[in-house]
C-alpha positions as CSV (number, residue, x, y, z in Angstrom):
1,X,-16.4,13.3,5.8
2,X,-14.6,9.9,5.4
3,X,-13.9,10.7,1.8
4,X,-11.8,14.2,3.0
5,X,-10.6,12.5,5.8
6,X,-9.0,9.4,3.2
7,X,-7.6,12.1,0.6
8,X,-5.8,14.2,3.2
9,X,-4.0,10.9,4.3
10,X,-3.2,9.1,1.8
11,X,-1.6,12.9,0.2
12,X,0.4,13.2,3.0
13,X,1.4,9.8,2.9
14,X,2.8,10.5,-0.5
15,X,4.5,13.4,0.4
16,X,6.8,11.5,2.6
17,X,7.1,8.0,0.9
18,X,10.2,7.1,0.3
19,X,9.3,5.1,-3.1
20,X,12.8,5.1,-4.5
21,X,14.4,2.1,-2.2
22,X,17.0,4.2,-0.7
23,X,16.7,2.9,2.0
24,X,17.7,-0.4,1.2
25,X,21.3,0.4,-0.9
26,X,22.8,1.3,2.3
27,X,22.8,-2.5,3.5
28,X,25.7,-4.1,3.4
29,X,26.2,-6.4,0.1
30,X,26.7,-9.4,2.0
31,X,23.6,-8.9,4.1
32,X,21.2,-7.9,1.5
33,X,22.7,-10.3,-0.7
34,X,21.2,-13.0,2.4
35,X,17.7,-11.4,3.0
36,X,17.7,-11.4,-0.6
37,X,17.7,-15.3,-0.8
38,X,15.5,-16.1,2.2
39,X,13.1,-13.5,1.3
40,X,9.5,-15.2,1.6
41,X,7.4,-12.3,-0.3
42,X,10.0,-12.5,-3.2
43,X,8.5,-13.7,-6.4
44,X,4.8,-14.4,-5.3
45,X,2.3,-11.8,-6.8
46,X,0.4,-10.1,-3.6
47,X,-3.5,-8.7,-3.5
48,X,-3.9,-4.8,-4.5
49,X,-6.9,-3.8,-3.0
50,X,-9.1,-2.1,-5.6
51,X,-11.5,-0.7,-3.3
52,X,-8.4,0.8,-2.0
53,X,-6.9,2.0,-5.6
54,X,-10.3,3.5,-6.5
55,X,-10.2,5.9,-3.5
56,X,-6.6,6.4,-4.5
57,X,-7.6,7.7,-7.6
58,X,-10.1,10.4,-6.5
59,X,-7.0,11.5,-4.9
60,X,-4.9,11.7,-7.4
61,X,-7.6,13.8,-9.4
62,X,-7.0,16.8,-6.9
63,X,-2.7,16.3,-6.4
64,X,0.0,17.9,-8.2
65,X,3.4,17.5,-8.8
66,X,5.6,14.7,-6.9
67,X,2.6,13.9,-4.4
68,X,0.4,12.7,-7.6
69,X,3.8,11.1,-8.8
70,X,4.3,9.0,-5.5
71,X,0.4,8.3,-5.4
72,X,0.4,6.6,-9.1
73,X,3.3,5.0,-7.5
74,X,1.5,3.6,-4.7
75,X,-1.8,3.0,-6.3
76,X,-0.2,-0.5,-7.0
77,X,1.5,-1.3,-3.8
78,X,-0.3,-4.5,-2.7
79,X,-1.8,-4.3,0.7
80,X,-2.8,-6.7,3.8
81,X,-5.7,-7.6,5.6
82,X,-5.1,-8.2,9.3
83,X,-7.5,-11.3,11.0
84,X,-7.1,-10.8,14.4
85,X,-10.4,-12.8,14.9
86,X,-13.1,-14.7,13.5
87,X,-15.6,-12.2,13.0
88,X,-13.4,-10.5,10.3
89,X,-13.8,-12.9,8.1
90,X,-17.4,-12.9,6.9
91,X,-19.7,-9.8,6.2
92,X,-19.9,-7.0,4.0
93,X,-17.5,-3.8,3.4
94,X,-14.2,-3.4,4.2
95,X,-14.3,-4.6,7.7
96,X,-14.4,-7.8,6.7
97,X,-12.1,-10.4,4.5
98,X,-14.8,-11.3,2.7
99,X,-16.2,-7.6,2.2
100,X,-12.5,-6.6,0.6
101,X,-12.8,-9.6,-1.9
């Protein structure tokens, strides 16, 4: 089922998201201090899908420990919607731009 197939994912996901921005403090200062300012995605507020947060949810029902940490984490992260060609634009269901809105 879709539903199983979703919870298992999005679980393991968690389990090895690295939500903490680790990652990012080992740039040097000067270099981060330039993607910093000619960041485009800094400041604007982005979509979070709530077709995606609800499914996210059900998840984190069923999780335990750091797993349903990271997943209340991610529940917010804002997402993208990829329009490779027309067709993806119009219709119903989250195949569509227009089914996601």
């Amino acid at each position: 089922e879709a539903g199983q197939w979703f919870d298992f994912q999005v679980k393991m996901l968690a389990k090895n998201a690295k939500m903490t921005g680790s990652a990012v403090a080992s740039v040097p200062t000067e270099v981060s201090q330039m993607l910093k300012s000619s960041n485009p995605f800094e400041g604007p507020k982005f979509y979070v899908n709530p077709s995606y947060a609800e499914q996210a949810k059900e998840s984190i029902e069923s999780a335990e420990g750091q797993i349903k940490t990271t997943l209340e984490q991610m529940i917010q992260v804002p997402s993208a919607y990829w329009l490779d060609t027309k067709s993806k634009i119009r219709g119903e269901g989250t195949k569509t731009m227009e089914g996601i809105l």
